[in-house]
MMTF fields as JSON, N, C-alpha, C and O atoms, coordinates in Angstrom:
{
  "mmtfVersion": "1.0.0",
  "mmtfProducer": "UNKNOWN",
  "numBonds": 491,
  "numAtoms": 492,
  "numGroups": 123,
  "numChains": 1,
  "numModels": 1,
  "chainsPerModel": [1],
  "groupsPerChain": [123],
  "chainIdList": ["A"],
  "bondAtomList": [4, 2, 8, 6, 12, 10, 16, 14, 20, 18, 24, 22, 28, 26, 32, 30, 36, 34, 40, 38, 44, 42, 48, 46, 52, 50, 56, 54, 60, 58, 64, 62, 68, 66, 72, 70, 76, 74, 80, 78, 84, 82, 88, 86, 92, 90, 96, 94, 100, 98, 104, 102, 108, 106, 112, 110, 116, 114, 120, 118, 124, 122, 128, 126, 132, 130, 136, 134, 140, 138, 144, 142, 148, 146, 152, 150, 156, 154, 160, 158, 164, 162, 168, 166, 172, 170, 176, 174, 180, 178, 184, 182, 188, 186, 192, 190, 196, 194, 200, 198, 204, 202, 208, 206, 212, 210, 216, 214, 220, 218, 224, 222, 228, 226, 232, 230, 236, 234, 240, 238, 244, 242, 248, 246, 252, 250, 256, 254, 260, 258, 264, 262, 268, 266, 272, 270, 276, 274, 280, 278, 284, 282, 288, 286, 292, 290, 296, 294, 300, 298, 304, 302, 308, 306, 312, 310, 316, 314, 320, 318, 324, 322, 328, 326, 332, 330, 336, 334, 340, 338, 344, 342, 348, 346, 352, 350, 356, 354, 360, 358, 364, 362, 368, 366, 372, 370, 376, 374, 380, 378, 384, 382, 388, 386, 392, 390, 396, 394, 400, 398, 404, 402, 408, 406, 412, 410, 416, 414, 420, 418, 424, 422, 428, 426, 432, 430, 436, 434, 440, 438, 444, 442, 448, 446, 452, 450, 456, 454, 460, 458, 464, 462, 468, 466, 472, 470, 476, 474, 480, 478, 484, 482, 488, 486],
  "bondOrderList": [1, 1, 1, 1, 1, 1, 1, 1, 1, 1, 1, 1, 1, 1, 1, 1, 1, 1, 1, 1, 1, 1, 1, 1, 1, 1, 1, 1, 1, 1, 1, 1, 1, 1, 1, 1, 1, 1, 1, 1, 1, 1, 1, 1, 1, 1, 1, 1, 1, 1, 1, 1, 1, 1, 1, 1, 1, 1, 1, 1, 1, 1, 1, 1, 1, 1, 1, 1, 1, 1, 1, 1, 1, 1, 1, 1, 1, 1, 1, 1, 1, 1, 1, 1, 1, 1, 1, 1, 1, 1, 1, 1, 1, 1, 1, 1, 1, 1, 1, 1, 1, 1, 1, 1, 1, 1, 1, 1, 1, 1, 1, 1, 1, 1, 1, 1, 1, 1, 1, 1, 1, 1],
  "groupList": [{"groupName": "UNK", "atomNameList": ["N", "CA", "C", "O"], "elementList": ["N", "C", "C", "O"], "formalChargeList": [0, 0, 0, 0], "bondAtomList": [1, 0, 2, 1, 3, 2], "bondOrderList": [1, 1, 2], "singleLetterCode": "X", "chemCompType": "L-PEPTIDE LINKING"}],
  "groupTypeList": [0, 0, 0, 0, 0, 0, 0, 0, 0, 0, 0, 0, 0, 0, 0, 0, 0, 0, 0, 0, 0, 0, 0, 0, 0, 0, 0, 0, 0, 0, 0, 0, 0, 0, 0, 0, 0, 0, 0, 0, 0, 0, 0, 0, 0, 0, 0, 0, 0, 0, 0, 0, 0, 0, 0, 0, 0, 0, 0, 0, 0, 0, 0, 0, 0, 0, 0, 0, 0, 0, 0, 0, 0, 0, 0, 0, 0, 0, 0, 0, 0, 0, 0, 0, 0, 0, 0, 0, 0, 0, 0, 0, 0, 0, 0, 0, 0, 0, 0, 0, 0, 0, 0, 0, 0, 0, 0, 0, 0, 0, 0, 0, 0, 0, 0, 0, 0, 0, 0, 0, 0, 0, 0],
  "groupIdList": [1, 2, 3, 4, 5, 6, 7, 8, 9, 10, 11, 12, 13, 14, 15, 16, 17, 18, 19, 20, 21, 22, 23, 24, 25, 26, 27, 28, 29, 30, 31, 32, 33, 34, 35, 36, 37, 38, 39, 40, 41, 42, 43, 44, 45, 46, 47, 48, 49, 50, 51, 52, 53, 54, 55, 56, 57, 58, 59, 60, 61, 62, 63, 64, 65, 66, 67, 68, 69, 70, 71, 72, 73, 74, 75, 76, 77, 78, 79, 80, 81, 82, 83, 84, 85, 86, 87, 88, 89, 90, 91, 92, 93, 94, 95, 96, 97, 98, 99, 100, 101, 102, 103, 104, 105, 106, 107, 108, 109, 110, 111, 112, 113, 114, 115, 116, 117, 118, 119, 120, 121, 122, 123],
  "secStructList": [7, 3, 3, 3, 3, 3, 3, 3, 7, 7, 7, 7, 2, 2, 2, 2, 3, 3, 3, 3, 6, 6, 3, 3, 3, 3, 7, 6, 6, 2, 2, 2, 2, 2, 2, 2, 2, 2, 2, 2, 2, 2, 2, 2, 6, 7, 7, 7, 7, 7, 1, 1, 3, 3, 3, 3, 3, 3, 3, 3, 7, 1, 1, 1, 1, 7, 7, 7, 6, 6, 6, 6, 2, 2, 2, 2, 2, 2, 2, 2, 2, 2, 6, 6, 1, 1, 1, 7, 1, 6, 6, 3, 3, 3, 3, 3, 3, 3, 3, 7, 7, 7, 7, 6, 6, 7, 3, 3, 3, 3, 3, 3, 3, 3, 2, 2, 2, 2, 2, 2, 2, 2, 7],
  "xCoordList": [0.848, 0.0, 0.886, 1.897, 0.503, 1.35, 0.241, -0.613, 0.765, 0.291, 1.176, 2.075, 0.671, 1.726, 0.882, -0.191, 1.499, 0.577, 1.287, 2.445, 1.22, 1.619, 0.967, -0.209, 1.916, 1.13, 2.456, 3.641, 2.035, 2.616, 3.771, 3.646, 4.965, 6.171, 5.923, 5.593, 6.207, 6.193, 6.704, 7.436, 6.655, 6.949, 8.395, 8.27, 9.358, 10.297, 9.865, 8.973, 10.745, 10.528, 10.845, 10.161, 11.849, 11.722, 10.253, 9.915, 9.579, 8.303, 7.319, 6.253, 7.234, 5.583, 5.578, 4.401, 6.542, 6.055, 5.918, 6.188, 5.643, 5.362, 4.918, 3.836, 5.694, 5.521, 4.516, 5.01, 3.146, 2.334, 1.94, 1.389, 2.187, 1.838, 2.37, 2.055, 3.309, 4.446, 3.898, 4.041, 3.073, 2.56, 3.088, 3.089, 3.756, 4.28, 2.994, 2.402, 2.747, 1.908, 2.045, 3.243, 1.113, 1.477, 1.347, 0.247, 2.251, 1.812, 0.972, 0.689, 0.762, -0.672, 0.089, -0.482, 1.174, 1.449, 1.958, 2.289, 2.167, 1.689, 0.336, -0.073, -0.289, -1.95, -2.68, -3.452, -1.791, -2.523, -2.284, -3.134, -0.761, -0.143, -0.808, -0.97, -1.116, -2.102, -3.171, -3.465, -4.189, -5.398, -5.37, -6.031, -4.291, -4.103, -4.13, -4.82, -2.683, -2.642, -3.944, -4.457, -4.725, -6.066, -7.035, -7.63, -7.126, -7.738, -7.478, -8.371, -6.388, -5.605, -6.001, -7.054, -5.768, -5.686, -7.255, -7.728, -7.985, -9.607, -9.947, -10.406, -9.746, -10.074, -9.755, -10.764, -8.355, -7.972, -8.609, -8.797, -8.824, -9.47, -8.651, -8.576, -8.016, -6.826, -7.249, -7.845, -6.936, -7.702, -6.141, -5.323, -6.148, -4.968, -4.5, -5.176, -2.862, -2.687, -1.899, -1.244, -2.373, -1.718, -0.303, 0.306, 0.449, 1.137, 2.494, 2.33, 3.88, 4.55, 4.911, 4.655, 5.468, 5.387, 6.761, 7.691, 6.816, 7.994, 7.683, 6.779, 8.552, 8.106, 9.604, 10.656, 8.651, 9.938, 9.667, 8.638, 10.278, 9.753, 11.108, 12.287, 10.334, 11.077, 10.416, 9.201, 11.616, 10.857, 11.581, 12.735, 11.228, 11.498, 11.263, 10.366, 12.068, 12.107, 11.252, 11.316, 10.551, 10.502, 11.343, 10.96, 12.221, 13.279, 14.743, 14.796, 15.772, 17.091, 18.081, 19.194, 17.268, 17.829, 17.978, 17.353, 19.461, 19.964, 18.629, 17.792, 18.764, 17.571, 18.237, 19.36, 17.621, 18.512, 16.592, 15.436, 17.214, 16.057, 15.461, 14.264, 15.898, 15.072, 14.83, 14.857, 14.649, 13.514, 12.269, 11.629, 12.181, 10.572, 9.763, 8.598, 10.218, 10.015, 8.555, 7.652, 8.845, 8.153, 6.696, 5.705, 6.83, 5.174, 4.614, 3.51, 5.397, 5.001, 4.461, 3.312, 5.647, 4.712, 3.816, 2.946, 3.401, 2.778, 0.852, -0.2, 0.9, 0.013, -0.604, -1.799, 0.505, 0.003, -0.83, -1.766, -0.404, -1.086, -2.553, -3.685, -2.368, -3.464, -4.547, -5.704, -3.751, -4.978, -5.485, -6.331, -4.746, -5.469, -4.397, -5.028, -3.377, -2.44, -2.137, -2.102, -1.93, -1.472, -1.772, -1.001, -2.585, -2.932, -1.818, -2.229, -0.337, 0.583, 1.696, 1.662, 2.626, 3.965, 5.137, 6.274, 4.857, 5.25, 5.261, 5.586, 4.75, 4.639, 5.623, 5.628, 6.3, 7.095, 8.492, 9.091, 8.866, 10.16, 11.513, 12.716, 11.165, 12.244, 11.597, 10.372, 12.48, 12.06, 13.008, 13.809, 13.033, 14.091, 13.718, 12.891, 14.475, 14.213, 15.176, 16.339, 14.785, 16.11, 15.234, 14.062, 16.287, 16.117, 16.394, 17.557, 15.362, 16.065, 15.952, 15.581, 16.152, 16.187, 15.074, 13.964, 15.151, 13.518, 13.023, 13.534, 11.862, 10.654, 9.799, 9.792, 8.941, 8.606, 7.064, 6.171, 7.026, 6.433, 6.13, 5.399, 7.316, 7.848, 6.673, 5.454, 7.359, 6.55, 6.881, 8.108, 6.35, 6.685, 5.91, 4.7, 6.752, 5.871, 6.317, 7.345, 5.415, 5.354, 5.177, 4.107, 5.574, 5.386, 5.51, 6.434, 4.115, 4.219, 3.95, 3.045, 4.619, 4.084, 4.655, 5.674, 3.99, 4.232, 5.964, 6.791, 6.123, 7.497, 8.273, 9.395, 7.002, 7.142, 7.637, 8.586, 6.657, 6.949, 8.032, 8.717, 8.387, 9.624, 10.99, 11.813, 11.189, 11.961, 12.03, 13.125, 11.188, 11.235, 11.872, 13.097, 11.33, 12.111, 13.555, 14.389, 13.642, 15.211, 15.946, 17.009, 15.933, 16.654, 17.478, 18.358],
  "yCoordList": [-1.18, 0.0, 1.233, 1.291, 2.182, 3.332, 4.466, 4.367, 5.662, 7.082, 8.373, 8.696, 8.954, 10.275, 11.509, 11.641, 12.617, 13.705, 14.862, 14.557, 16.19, 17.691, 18.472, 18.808, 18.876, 19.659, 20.918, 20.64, 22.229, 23.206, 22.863, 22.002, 23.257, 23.634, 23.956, 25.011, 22.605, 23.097, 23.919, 24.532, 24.427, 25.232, 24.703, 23.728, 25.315, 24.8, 24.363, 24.842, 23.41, 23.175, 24.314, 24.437, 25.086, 26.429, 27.236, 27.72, 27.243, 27.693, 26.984, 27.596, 25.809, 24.555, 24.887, 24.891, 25.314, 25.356, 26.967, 27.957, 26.997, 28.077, 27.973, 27.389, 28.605, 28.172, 29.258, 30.377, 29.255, 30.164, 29.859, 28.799, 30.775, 30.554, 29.27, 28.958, 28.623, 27.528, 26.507, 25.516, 26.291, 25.428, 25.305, 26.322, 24.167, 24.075, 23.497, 22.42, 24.963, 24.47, 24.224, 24.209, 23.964, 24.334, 25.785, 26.187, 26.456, 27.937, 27.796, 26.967, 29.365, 29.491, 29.234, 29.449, 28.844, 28.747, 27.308, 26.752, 26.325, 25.39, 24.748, 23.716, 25.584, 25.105, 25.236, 24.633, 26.378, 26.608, 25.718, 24.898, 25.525, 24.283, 22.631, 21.837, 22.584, 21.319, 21.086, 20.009, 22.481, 22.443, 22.278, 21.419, 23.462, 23.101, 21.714, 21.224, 21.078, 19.128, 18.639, 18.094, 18.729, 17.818, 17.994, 17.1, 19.255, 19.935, 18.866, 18.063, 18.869, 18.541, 17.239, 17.162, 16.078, 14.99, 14.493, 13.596, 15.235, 15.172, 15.087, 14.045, 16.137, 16.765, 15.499, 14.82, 14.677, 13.812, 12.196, 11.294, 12.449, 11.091, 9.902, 8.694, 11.022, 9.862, 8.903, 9.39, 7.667, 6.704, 5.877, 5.174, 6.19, 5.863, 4.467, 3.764, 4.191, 3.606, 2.574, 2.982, 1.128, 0.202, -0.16, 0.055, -0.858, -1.65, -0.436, 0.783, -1.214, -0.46, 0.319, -0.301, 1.591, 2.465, 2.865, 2.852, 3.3, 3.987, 4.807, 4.657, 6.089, 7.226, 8.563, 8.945, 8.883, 9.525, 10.965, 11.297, 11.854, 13.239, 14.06, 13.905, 15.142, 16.049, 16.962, 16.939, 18.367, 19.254, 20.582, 20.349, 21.414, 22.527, 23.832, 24.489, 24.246, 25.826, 26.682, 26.422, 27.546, 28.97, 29.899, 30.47, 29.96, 31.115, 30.562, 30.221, 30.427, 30.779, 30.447, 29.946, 30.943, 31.428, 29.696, 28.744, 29.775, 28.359, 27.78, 28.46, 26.789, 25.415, 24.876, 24.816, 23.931, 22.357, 21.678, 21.956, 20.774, 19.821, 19.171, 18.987, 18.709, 18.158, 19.255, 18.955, 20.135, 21.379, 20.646, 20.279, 20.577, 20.111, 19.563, 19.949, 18.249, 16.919, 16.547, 15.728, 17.768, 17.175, 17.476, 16.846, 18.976, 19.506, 18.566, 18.085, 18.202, 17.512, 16.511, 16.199, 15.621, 14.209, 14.185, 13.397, 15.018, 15.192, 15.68, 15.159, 16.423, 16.503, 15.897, 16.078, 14.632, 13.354, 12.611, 11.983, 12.682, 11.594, 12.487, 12.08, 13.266, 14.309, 13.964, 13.544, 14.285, 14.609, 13.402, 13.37, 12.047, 10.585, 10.202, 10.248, 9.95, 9.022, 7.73, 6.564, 8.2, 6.682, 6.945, 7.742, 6.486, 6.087, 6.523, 6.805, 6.594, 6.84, 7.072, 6.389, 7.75, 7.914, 6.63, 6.605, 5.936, 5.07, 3.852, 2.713, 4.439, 2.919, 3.509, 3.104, 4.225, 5.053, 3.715, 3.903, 2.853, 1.721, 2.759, 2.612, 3.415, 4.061, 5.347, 5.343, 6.919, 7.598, 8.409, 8.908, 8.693, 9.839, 11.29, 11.654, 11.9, 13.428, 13.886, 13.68, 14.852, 15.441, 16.894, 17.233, 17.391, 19.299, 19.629, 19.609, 19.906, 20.467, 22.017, 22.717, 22.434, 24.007, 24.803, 24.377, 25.895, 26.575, 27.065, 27.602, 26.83, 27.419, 28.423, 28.619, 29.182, 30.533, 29.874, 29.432, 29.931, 29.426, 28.611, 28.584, 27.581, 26.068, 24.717, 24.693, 23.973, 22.695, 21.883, 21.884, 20.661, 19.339, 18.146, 18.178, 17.089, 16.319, 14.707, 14.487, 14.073, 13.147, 11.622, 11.768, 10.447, 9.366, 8.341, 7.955, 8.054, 7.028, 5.451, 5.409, 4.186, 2.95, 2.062, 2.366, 0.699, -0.059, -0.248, 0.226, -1.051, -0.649, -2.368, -2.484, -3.738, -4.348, -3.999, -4.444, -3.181, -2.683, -2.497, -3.116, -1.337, -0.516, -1.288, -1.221, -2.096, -2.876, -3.777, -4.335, -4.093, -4.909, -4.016, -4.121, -2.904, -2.063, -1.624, -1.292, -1.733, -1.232, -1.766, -1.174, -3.232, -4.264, -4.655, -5.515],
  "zCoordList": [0.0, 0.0, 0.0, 0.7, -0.77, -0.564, -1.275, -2.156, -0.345, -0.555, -0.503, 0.274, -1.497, -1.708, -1.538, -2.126, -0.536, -0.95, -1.061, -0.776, -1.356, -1.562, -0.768, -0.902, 0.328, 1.099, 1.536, 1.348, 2.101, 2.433, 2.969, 3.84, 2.747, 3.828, 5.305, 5.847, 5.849, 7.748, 8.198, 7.42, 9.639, 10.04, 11.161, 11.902, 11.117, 12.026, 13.723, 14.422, 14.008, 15.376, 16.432, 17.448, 16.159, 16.545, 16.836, 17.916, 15.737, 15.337, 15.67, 15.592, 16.054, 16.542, 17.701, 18.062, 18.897, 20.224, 20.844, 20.164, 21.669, 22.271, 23.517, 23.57, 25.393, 26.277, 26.588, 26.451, 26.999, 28.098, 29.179, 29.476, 29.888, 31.387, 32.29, 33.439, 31.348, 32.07, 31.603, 32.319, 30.273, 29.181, 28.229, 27.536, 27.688, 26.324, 25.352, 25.423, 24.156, 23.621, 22.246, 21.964, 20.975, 19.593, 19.097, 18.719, 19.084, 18.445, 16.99, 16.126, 17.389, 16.125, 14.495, 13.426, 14.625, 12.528, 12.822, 11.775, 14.228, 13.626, 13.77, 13.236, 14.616, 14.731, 12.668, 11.922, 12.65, 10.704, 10.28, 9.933, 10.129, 9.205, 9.133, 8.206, 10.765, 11.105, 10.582, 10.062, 10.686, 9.943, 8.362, 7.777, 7.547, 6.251, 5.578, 4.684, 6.679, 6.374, 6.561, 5.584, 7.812, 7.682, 6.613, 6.011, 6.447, 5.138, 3.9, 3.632, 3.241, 2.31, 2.516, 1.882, 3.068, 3.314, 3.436, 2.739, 4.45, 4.142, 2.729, 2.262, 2.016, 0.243, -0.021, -0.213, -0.143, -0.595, -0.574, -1.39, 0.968, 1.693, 1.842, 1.615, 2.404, 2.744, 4.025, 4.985, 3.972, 4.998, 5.759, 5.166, 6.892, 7.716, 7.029, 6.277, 7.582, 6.814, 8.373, 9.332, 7.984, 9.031, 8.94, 7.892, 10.268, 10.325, 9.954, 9.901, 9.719, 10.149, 8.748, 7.716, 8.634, 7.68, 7.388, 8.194, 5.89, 5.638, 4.873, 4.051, 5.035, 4.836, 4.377, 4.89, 2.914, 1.983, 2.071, 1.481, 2.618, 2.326, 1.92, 2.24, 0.949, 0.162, 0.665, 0.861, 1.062, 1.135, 0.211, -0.149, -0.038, -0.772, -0.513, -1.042, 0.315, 1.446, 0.583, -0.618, 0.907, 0.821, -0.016, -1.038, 0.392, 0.46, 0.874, 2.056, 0.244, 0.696, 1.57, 1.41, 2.839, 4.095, 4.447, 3.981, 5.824, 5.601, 6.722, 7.316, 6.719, 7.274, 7.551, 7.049, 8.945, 9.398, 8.755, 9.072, 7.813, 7.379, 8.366, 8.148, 9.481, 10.823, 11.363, 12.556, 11.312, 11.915, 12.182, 13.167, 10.796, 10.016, 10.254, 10.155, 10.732, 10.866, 12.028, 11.853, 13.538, 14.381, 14.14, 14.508, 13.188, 12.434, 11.677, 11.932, 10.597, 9.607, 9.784, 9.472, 10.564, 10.94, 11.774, 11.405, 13.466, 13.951, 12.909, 13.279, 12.032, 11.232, 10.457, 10.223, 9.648, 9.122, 9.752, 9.257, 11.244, 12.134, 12.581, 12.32, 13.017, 13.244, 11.884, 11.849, 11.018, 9.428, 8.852, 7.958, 9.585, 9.709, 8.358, 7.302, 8.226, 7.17, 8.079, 7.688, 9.359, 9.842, 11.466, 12.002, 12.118, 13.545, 14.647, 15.772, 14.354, 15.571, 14.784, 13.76, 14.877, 14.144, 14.8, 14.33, 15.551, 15.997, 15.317, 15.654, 14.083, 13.053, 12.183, 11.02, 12.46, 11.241, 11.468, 12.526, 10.891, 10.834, 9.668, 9.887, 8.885, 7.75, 7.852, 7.974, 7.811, 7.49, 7.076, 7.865, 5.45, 4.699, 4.204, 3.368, 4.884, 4.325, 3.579, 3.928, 1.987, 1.389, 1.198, 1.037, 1.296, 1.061, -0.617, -1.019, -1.488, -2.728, -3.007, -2.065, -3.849, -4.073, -3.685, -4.006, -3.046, -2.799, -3.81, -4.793, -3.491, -4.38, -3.776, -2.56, -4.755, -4.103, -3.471, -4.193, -2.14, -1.181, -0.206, 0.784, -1.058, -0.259, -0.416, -0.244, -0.697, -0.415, -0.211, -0.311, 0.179, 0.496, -0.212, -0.436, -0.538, -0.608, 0.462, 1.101, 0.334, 1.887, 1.151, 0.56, 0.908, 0.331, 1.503, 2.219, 1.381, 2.732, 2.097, 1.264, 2.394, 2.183, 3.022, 3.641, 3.159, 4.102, 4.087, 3.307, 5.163, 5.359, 4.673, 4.18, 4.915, 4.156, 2.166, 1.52, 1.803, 0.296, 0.009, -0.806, 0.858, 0.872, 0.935, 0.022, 2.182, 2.092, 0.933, 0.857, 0.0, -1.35, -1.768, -1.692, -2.316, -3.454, -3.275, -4.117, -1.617, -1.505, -1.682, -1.87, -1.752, -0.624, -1.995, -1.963]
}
């Protein structure tokens, strides 16, 4: 089984938290970014996906300015699971990220399939 989708450039891990009142919470651009993914993935109908997973993501900055590519990671996947691709990120067994050139607004795309599959095609 496998699924691919295109969704917005996350927001850095820098940027997902935010402490109030001695609460670590999700700040408001990654509360957007969350809603955008469920959005996207709803439209799509995407239907969670079992058992253990592997998972390819590309992402493609914004703008320029330098990035650590695991910024990304805790929005992004946290939102998959949120927007219903897969039940727990804890099924995640492989997971590769590559950074290519920015584009004017940034995007990502996310390729998820069983981790059985995956291991075929790699191996």
């Amino acid at each position: 089984m496998e699924a691919s989708y295109q969704l917005p450039y996350p927001p850095s891990v820098n940027h997902y938290w935010r402490s109030v009142g001695g609460r670590v919470l999700i700040s408001k651009e990654g509360r957007a970014f969350r809603r955008k993914v469920c959005a996207i993935l709803n439209r799509v109908r995407a239907e969670p996906m079992d058992g253990d997973l592997a998972i390819e993501i590309v992402v493609y900055p914004p703008d320029r300015r330098r990035r650590d590519v695991d910024n990304v990671l805790k929005s992004l996947l946290d939102a998959l699971e949120k927007g219903g691709a897969y039940e727990n990120d804890s099924q995640i067994k492989r997971l590769t990220i590559e950074k290519r050139q920015p584009i004017s607004g940034g995007h990502t795309t996310a390729k998820l399939q069983t981790y059985r599959d995956a291991k075929t095609c790699h191996a």
